[in-house]
LUMDO-161001 format. One line per 5 residues: number of its first residue (from 1); their letters; for each residue x, y, z of C-alpha. Coordinates in steps of 0.5 Angstrom, whole numbers. Example, Ala and Ser with C-alpha at 12.3 -4.5 7.8 and 13.67 -1.06 7.14 Angstrom:
BEGIN
1) as) 25,-9,16 ~ 27,-2,14
//
This chain:
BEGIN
1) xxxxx) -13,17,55 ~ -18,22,51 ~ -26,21,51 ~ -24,19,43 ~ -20,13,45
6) xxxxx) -25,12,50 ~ -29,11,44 ~ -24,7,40 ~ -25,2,45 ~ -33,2,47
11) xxxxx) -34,-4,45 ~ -28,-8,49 ~ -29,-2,56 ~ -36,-3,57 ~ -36,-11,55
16) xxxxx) -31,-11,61 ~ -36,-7,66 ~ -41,-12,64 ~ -38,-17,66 ~ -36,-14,72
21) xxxxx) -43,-11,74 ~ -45,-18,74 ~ -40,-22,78 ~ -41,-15,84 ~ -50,-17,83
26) xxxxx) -48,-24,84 ~ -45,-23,90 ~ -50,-20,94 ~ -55,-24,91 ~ -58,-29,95
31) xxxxx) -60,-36,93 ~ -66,-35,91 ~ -65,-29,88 ~ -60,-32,83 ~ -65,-32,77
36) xxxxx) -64,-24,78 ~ -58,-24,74 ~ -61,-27,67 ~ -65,-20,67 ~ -59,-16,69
41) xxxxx) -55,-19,64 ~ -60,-17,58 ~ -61,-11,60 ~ -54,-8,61 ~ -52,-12,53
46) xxxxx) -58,-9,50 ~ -55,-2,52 ~ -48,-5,50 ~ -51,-6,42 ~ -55,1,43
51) xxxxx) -49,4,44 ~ -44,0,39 ~ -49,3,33 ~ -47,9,35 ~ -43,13,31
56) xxxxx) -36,12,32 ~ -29,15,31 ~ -23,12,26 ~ -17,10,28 ~ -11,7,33
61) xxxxx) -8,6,39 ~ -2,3,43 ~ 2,4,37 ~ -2,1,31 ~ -3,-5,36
66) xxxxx) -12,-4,36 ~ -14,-1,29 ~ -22,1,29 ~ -26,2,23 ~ -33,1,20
71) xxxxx) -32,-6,18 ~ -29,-8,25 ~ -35,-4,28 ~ -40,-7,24 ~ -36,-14,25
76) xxxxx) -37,-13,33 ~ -45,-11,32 ~ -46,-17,27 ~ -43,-21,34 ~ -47,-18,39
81) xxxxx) -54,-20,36 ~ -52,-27,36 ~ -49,-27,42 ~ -56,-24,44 ~ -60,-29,41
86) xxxxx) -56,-35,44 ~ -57,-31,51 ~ -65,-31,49 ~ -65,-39,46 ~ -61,-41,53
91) xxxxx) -66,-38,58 ~ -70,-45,59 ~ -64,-49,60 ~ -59,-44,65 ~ -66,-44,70
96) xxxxx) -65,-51,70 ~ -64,-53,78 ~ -57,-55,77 ~ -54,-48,73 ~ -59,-44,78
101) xxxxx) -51,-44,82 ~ -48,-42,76 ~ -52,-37,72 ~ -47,-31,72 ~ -41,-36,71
106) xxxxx) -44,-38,64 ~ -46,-30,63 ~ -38,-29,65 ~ -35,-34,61 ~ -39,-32,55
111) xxxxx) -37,-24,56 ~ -29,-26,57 ~ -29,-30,50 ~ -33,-25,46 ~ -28,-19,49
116) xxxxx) -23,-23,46 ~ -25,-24,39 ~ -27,-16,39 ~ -19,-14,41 ~ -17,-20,36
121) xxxxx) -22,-17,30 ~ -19,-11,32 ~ -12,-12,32 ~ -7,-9,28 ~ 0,-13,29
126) xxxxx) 0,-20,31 ~ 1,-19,39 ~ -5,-17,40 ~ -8,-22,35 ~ -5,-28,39
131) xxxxx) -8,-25,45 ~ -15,-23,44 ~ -14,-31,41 ~ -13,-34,47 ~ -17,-29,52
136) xxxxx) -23,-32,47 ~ -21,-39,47 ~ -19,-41,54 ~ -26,-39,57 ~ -29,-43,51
141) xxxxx) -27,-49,54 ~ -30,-48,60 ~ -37,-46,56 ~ -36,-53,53 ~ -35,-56,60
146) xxxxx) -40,-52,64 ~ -44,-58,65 ~ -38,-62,68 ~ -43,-67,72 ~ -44,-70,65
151) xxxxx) -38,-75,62 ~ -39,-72,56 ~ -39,-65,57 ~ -32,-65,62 ~ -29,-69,56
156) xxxxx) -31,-63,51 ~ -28,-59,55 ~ -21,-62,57 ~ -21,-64,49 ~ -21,-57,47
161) xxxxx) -16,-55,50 ~ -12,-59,49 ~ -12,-58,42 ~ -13,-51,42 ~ -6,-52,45
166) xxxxx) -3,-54,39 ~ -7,-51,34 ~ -4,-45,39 ~ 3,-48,39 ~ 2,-49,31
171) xxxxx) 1,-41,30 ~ 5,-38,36 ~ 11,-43,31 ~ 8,-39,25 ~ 9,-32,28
176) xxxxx) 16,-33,31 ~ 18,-35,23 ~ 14,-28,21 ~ 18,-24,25 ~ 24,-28,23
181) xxxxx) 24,-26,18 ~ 22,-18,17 ~ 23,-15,24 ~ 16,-14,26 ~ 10,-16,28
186) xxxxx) 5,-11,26 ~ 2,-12,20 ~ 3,-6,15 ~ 11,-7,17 ~ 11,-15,14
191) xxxxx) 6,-14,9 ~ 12,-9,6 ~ 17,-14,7 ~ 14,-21,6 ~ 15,-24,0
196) xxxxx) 16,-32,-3 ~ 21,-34,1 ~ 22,-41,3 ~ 22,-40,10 ~ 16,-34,10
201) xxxxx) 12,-39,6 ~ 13,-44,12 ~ 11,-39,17 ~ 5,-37,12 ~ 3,-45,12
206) xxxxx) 4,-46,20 ~ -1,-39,22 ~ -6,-41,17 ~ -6,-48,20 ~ -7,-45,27
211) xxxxx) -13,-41,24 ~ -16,-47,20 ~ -17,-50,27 ~ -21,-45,30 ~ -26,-45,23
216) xxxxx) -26,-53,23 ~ -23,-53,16 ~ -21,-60,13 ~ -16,-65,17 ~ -16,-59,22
221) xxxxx) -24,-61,24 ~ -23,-67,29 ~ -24,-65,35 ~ -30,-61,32 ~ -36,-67,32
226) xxxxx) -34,-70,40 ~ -33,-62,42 ~ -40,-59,39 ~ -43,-66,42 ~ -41,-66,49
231) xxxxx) -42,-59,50 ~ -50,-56,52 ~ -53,-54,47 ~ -52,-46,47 ~ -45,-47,48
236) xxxxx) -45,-51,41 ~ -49,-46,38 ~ -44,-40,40 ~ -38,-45,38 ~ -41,-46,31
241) xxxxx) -44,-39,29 ~ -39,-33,34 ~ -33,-37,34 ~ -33,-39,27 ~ -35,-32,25
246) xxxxx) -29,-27,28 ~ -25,-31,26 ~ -26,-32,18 ~ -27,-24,19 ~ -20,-24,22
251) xxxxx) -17,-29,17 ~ -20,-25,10 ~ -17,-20,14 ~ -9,-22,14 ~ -9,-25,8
256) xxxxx) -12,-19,4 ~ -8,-14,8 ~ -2,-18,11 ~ 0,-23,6 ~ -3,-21,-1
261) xxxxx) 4,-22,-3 ~ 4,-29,-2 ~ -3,-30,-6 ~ -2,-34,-11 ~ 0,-39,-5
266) xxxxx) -5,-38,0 ~ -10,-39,-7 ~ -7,-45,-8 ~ -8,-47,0 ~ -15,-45,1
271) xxxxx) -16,-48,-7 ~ -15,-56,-4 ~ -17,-54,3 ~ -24,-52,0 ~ -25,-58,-3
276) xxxxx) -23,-64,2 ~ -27,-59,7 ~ -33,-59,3 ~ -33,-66,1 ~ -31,-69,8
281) xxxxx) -36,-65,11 ~ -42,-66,7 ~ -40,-74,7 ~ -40,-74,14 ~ -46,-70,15
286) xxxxx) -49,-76,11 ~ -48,-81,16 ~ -50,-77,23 ~ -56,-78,27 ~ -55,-74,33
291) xxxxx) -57,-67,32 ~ -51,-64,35 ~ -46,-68,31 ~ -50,-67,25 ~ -49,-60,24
296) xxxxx) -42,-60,27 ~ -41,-63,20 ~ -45,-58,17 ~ -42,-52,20 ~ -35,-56,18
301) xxxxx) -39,-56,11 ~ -41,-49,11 ~ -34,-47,13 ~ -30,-49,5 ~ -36,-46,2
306) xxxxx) -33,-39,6 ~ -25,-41,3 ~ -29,-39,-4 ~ -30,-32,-2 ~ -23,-31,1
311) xxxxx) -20,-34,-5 ~ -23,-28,-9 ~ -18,-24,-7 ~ -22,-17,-9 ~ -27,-13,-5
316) xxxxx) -33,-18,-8 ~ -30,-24,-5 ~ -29,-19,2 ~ -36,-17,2 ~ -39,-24,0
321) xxxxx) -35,-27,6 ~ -38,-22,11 ~ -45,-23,7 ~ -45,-30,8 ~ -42,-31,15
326) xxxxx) -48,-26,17 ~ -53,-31,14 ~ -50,-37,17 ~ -51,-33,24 ~ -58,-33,23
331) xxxxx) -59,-40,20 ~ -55,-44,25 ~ -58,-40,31 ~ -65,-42,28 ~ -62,-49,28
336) xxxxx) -59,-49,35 ~ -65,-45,37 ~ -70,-51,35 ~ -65,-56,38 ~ -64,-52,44
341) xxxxx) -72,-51,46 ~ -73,-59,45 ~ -67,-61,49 ~ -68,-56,55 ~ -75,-59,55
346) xxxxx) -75,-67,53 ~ -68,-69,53 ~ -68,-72,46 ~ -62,-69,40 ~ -63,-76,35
351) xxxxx) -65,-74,28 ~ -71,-80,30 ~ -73,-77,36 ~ -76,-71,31 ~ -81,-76,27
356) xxxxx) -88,-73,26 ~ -86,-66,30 ~ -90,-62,25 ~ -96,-65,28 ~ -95,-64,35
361) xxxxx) -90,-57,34 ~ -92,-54,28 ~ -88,-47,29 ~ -82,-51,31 ~ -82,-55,24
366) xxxxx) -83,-49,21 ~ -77,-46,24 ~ -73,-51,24 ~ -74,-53,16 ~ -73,-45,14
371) xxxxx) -67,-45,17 ~ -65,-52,13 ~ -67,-49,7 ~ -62,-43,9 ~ -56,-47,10
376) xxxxx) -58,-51,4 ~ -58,-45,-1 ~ -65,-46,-3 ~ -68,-39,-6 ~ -72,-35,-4
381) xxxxx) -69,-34,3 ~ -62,-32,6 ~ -58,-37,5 ~ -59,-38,-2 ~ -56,-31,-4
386) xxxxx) -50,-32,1 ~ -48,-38,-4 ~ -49,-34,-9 ~ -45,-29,-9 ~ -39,-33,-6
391) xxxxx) -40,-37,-13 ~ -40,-31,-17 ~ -34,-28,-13 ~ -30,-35,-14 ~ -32,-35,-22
396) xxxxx) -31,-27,-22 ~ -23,-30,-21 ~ -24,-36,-25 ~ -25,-42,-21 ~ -30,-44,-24
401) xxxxx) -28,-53,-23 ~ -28,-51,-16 ~ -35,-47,-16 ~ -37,-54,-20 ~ -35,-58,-15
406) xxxxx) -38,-53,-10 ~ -45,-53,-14 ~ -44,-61,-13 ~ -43,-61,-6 ~ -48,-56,-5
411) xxxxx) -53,-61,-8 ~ -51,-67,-3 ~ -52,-62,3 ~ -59,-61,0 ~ -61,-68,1
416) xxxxx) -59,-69,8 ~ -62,-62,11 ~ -68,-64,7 ~ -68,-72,11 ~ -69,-67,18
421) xxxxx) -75,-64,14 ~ -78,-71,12 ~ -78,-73,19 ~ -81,-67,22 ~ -86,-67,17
426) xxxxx) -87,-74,13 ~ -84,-78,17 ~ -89,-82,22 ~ -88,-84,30 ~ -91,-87,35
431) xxxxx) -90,-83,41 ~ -89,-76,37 ~ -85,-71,42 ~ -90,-68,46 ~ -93,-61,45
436) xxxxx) -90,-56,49 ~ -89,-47,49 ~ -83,-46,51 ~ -81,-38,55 ~ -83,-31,51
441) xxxxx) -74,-31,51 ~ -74,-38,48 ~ -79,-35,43 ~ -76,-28,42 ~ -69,-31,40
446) xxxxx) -73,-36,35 ~ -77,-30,32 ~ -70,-26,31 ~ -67,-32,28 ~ -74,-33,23
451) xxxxx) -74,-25,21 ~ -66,-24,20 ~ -67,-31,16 ~ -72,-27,11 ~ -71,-20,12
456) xxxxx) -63,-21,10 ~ -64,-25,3 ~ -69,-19,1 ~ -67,-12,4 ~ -61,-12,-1
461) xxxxx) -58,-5,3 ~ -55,-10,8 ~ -50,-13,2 ~ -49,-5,-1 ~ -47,-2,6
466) xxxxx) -42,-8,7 ~ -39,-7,0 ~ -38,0,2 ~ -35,-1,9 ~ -31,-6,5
471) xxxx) -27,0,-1 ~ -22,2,4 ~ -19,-5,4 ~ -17,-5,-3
//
């Protein structure tokens, strides 16, 4: 290999040297000099994003199997922050005593599921797409059951994998039919050779339904609540915001470059899945008390409003999609973040348990209800802009019952985002929960969280740089 496929791959090679680095410190490391491996993990992925910001070279390796572009080069970036912020946010929680044995397994675990979805977003034909897919998945279950000394955490983890067996299952069947069918897997060769023929439309619905699972679409999303609950909290933000993100990137991906032949279908698809997605989950999320299953069925909620993006099928709806998963990265992380400080601290996650919090915690509440109003849509901040250009791009195709129904839902959302607002600010309580500081890494995560919230709804070059990158694609 030359110095440039180095390059091609410096986001998986030095991802991998990290992880490595880490398990040799952990090694030579005495008990109590276990907390030395937070700093060093930090240190070493902050030089990981520097030089993921560095200019790199365009191209392919092994085949055409690892593609490298901008778009995927930003794509990875846009991971790399918020896996950064999750590492900043989970500080409080990994130096309680009983993870102090384990801090570089959590640090591991969540390099290895997150090389996986680089080669995935990087992949060029549908070997390495299931590969990185399962080298992100595995290790997620054990994230989910990190905690295994609790019920609720052992069982999130013995419930993710087993469903993503299925949902694996599922898509590996999917696949087989693709190659089938055209003689290939690498996606130039079947997006030339793939039509509507009946037995390519079944391949096309058993990959998608694999895929749905991953992004917790409606009926592929009932593992999701029980999952999100029983995991630590930090883990449930990475499922919700990192997991979610790589593979919507990597959906709009396939669909616009693997199979735009079969668009009036998967237009179709993504027209029902959308609105069962939208609805169930905004209904559900009604109905919910625990914080944790509460934005379980927000993100499942937040998931069908991405589905009107993809069904654009232009670059518009290409760079909406990229635009509002940027957005839900930095509005779920101030969610979770705010989650995450007070359950490391007090222990509590019900909705109640946030009853006249403004009083006791004022910055938290104002954190915490900028990122409700984000991931409901109200203006000035991010979120709004995010919504909004998905719903011009899913007009600009002429679907505009479905922006309607969208525009309705996105209405329902407002009230049961604003009930975490009225608790924390109107709401009254008895025994509030207590004032505390949490660590300068706990609030430098927060920070990130509230500048991106603000700054990305406002500094319009972040949507003009991704419509660039997009332009090759079409």
């Amino acid at each position: 290999m030359t110095i440039n496929d180095f390059l091609l791959m410096r986001h998986e090679i030095m991802l991998v040297l990290i992880a490595l680095i880490l398990l040799i410190v952990d090694l030579n490391l005495k008990p109590t000099q276990k907390p030395w491996i937070i700093p060093v993990a930090m240190v070493l992925f902050i030089i990981h994003i520097i030089v993921g910001f560095l200019p790199a070279p365009e191209g392919t390796l092994f085949g055409g199997m690892f593609r490298s572009t901008p778009l995927i080069n930003m794509m990875k970036n846009v991971l790399n922050i918020g896996v950064f912020i999750i590492m900043l946010q989970s500080y409080t929680w990994i130096m309680k005593p009983e993870n102090r044995e384990k801090m570089s397994e959590y640090f591991v675990l969540m390099f290895s599921t997150l090389a996986g979805m680089y080669f995935m977003i990087s992949s060029g034909d549908f070997l390495m797409f299931y590969l990185g897919l399962e080298t992100a998945t595995i290790p997620m279950a054990a994230l989910a059951a990190y905690t295994h000394h609790q019920t609720k955490s052992a069982e999130a983890g013995v419930k993710l994998i087993l469903s993503s067996a299925l949902s694996s299952g599922i898509l590996l069947f999917g696949l087989s039919l693709i190659y089938g069918s055209t003689g290939s897997i690498y996606f130039t060769d079947v997006a030339a050779s793939f039509g509507a023929a009946p037995m390519q439309v079944l391949a096309f619905l058993f990959f998608f339904s694999g895929m749905a699972f991953k992004i917790s679409l409606v009926p592929f999303h009932l593992w999701t609540a029980d999952v999100y609950e029983g995991s630590p909290v930090n883990v449930t933000s990475y499922f919700s915001v990192i997991s979610k993100g790589a593979a919507s990137f990597i959906l709009i991906l396939i669909l616009y470059k693997v199979f735009f032949q079969l668009i009036e279908v998967w237009q179709n698809v993504l027209y029902i899945i959308s609105v069962l997605t939208m609805v169930v989950g905004n209904l559900f999320a009604l109905r919910q008390k625990n914080m944790k299953r509460f934005l379980a069925f927000s993100s499942i909620a937040q998931a069908g409003f991405i589905l009107l993006g993809m069904m654009a099928g232009s670059q518009m709806g290409m760079t909406s999609v990229i635009y509002f998963v940027l957005v839900y990265i930095f509005s779920n992380l101030g969610a979770f973040g705010v989650v995450s400080a007070i359950e490391a601290v007090t222990g509590k996650v019900e909705m109640s348990d946030y009853n006249g919090l403004y009083r006791t915690n004022p910055r938290l509440s104002l954190l915490m209800m900028l990122a409700m109003f984000s991931l409901a849509g109200i203006p000035p901040v991010a979120g709004f802009f995010g919504k909004f250009f998905l719903f011009t791009s899913a007009a600009s195709a002429g679907y505009y019952w479905l922006v309607f129904i969208a525009v309705l839902n996105a209405t329902v959302s407002l009230y049961y985002y604003l009930m975490v607002v009225k608790a924390m600010f109107i709401n009254k309580s008895d025994e509030p929960i207590a004032f505390f500081r949490s660590d300068n890494m706990t609030r430098a995560g927060l920070l990130l969280s509230a500048v991106g919230i603000v700054v990305i709804g406002f500094w319009s070059q972040v949507y003009e740089m991704i419509n660039n990158l997009s332009v090759g694609l079409f």
